[in-house]
C-alpha positions as CSV (number, residue, x, y, z in Angstrom):
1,X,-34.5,-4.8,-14.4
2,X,-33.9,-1.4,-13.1
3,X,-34.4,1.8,-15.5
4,X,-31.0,2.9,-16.4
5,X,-29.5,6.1,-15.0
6,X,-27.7,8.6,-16.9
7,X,-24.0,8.0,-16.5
8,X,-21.5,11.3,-16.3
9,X,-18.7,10.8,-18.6
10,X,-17.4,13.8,-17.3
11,X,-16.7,12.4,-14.0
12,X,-13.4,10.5,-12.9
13,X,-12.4,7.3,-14.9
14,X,-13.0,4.9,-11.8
15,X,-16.2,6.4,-11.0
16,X,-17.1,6.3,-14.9
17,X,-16.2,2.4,-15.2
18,X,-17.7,1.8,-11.6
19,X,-21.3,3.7,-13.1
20,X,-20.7,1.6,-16.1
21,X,-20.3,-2.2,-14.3
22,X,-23.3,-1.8,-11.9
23,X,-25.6,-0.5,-14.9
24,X,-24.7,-4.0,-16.7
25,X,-25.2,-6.1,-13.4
26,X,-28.4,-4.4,-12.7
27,X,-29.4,-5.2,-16.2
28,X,-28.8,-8.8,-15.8
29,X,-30.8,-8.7,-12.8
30,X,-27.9,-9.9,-10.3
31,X,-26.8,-8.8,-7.1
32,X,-23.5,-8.5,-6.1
33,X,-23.6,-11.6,-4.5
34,X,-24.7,-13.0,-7.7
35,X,-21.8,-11.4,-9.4
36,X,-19.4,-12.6,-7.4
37,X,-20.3,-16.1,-6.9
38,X,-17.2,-18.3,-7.9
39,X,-14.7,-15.9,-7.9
40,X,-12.4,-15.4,-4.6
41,X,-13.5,-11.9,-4.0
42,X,-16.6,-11.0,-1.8
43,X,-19.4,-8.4,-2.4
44,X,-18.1,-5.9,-0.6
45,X,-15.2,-5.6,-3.0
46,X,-17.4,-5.5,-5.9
47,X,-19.6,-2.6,-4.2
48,X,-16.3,-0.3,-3.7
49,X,-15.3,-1.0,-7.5
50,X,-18.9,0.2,-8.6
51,X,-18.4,3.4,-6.4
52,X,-15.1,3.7,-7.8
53,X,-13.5,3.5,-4.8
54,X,-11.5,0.4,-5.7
55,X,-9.4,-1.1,-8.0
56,X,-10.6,-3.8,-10.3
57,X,-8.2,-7.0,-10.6
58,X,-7.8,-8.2,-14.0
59,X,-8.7,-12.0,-12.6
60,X,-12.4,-10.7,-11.4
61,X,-12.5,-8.0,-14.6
62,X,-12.6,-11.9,-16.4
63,X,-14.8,-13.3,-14.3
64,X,-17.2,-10.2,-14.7
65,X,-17.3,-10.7,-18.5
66,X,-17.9,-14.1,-18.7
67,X,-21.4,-13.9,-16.3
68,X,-22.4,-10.4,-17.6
69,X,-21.4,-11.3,-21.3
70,X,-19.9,-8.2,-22.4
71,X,-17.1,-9.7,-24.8
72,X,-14.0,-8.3,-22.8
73,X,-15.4,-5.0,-21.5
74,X,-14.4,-4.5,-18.4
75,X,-11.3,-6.4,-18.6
76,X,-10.1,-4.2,-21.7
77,X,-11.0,-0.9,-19.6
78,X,-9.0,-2.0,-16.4
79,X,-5.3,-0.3,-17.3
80,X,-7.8,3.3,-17.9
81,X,-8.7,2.8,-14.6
82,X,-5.2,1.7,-13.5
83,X,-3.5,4.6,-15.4
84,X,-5.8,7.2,-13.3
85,X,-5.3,5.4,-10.3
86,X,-1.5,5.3,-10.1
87,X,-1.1,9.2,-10.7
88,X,2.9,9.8,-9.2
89,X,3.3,6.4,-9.0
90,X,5.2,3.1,-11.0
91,X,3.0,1.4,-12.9
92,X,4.4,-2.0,-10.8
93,X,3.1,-0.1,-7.5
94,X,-0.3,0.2,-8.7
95,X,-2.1,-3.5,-7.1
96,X,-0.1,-2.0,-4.1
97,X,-1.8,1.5,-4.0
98,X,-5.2,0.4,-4.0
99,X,-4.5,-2.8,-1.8
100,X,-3.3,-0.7,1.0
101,X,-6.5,1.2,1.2
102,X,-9.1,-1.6,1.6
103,X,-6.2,-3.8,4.1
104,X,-7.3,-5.2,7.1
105,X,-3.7,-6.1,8.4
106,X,-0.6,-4.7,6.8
107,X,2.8,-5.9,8.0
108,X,7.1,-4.7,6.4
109,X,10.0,-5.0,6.1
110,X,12.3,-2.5,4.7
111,X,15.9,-3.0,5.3
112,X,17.1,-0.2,3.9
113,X,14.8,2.6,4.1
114,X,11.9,4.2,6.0
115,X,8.5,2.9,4.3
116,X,6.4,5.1,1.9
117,X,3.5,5.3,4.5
118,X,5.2,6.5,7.1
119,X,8.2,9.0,5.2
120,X,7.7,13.0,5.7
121,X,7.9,15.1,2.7
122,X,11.4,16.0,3.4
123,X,12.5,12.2,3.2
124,X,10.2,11.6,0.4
125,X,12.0,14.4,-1.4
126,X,15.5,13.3,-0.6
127,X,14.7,9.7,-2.1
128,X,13.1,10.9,-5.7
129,X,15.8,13.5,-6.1
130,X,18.2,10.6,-5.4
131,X,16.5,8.2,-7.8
132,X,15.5,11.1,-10.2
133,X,18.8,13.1,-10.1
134,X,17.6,15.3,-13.7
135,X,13.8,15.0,-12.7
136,X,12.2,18.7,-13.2
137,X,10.8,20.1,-10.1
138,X,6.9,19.6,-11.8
139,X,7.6,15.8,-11.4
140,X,9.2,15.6,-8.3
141,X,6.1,17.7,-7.2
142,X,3.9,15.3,-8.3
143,X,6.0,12.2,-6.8
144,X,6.2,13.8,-3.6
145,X,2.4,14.4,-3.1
146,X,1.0,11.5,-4.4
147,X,3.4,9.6,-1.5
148,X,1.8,11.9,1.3
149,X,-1.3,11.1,-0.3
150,X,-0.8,7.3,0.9
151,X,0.0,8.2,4.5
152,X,-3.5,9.8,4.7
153,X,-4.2,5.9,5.3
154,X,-3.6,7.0,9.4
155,X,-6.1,9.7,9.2
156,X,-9.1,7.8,10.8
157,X,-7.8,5.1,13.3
158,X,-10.7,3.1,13.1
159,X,-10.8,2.5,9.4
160,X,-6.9,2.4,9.0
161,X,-5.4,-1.0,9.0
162,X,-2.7,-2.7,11.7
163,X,0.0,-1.5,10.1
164,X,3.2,-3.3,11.8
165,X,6.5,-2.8,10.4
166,X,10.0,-3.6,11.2
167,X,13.2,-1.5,10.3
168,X,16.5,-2.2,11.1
169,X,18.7,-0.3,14.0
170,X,21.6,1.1,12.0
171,X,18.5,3.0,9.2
172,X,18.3,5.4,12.8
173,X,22.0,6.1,12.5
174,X,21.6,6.7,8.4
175,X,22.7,10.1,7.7
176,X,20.0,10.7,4.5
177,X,18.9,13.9,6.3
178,X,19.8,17.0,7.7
179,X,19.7,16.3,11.5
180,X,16.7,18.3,11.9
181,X,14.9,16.7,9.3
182,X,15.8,13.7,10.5
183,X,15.0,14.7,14.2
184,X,11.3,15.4,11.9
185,X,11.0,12.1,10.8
186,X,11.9,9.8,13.6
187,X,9.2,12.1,15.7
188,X,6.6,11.3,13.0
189,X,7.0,7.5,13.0
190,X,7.4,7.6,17.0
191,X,4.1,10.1,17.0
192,X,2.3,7.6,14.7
193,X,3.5,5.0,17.4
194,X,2.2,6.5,20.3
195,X,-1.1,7.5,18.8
196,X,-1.5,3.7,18.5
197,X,-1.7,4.2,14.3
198,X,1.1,1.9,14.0
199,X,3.1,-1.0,15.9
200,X,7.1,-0.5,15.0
201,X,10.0,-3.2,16.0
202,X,13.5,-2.9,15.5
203,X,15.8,-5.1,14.6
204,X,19.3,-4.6,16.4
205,X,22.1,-4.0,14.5
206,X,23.8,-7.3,15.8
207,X,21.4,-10.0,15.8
208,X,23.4,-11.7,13.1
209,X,21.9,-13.6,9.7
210,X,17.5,-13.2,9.8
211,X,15.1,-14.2,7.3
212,X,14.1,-12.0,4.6
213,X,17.6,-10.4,4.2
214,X,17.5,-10.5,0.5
215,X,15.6,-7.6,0.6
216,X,12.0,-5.8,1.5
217,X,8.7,-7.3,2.0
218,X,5.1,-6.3,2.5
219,X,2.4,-8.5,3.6
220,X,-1.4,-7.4,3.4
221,X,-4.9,-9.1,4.5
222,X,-8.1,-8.1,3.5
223,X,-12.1,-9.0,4.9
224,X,-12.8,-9.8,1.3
225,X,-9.9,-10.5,-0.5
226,X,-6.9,-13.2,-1.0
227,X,-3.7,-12.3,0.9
228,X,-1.0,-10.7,-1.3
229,X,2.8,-9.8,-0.3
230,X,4.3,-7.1,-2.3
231,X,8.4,-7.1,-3.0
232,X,10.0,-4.4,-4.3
233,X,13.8,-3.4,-5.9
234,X,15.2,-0.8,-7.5
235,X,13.3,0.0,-10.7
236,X,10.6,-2.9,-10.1
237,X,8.0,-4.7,-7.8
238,X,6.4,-7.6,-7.9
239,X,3.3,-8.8,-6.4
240,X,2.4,-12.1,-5.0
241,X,-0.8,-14.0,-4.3
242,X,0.2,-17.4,-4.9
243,X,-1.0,-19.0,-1.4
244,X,1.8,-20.9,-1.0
245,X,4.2,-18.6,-1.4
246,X,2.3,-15.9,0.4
247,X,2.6,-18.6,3.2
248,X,6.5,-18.8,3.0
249,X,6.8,-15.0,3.4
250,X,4.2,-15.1,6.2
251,X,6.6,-17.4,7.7
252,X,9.6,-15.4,7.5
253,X,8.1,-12.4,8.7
254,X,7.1,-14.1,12.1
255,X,10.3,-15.8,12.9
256,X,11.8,-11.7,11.4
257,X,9.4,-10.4,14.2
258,X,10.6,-12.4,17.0
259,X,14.6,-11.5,16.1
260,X,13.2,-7.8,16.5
261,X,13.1,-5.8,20.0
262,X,9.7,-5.4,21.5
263,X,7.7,-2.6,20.3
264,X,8.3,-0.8,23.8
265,X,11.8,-1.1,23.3
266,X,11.6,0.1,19.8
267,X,9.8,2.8,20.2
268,X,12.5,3.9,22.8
269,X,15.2,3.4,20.7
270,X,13.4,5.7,17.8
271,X,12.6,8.6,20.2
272,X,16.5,8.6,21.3
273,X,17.2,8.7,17.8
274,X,14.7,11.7,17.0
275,X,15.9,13.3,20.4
276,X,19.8,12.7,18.8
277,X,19.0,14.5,15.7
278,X,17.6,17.1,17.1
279,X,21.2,18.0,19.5
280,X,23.2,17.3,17.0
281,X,24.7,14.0,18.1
């Protein structure tokens, strides 16, 4: 058993519970391995929860209590962790959040709208002023950073995920924007493109009925973690990890992916539309 080191209750609430879990597994003489052991998550994701970097899920917060014995700790003390987490956020978006982070493959659909990941600030405004018409400006602040805050996902290309997504042909024509701000954005997603961050496909305006038209859909897999696919609506989302289910969706995407131009072609069409917005055509 290792001596234990003082723990900072001053620092952040992730980093506080992350302190807090390896103390007990050291205690019990484990390794993460150890720790692990029949649950579906590896030791890797255990390692970034005890350097706070990660989000504990309430099925391995159970599993956690049961071997270390600690009557419900951690499981009790994930929403604190959750709450600090999700900062600007819905509290349905927070699995989501911290998913997107530790991805290995992460492919959408949005029929409607330009993803989160990929929005500038000025479309990210536009969408919480439309949602949050009486909002003061302090929250929209706070919802518009904490959304550019996910797109920092892109900084480093080698530890970002493939990120593939799919948006339909007549969101280029949508007039949300100013047409210089939406010059702005249709650059960015083309620039993210061509930097080889991210793989986009339309989907032409006329291909008739395609699977997942009842709305959007992400799919994400991780190195050491179940596959989950993430479905969102207006004032809710709901995430999935059922592995038949996740199977379905996996399913649709492809035969949605196929029905879609090929990236070369897509990325054409979105720099016409950038170059569009920014004559005025």
């Amino acid at each position: 058993m290792g001596q234990r080191k003082d723990i900072d209750g001053s620092t952040g609430v992730p980093t506080f519970y992350g302190s807090e879990l390896r103390w007990k597994r050291e205690e019990a003489g484990l390794t993460l391995q150890q720790l692990v052991e029949g649950s579906f998550y590896g030791p890797s994701h255990l390692s970034e929860i005890e350097r706070g970097t990660r989000r504990m899920p309430a099925e391995l917060a159970e599993h956690v209590d049961r071997v270390l014995g600690t009557d419900g700790f951690f499981t009790r003390r994930c929403e604190d962790v959750r709450r600090a987490k999700r900062k600007g956020h819905a509290s349905y978006f927070e699995r989501v959040l911290d998913a997107e982070k530790h991805a290995k493959t992460i492919e959408e659909w949005c029929p409607t709208l330009v993803p989160g990941l990929l929005q500038t600030e000025a479309y990210a405004r536009a969408l919480v002023h439309a949602a949050m018409p009486l909002a003061l400006d302090d929250e929209v602040e706070e919802k518009v950073t904490a959304r550019m805050a996910r797109a920092r996902l892109f900084d480093d290309s080698h530890k970002s995920p493939t990120y593939w997504v799919i948006l339909p042909e007549v969101l280029l024509r949508q007039p949300l924007l100013p047409a210089k701000q939406a010059a702005e954005q249709w650059a960015h997603v083309a620039g993210l493109a061509r930097s080889r961050r991210i793989v986009p496909q339309i989907l032409p305006w006329d291909c008739g009925p395609h699977p997942l038209m009842m709305g959007a859909a992400t799919i994400m897999t991780f190195p050491d973690a179940p596959p989950l696919v993430y479905l969102e609506s207006q004032h809710s989302g709901d995430t999935l990890d059922d592995p038949a289910l996740v199977e379905e969706y996996r399913r649709s995407y492809d035969l949605l992916r196929a029905a879609a131009l090929p990236p070369k072609a897509s990325l054409a069409l979105i720099e016409k539309a950038a170059e569009d917005d920014r004559d005025g055509k």
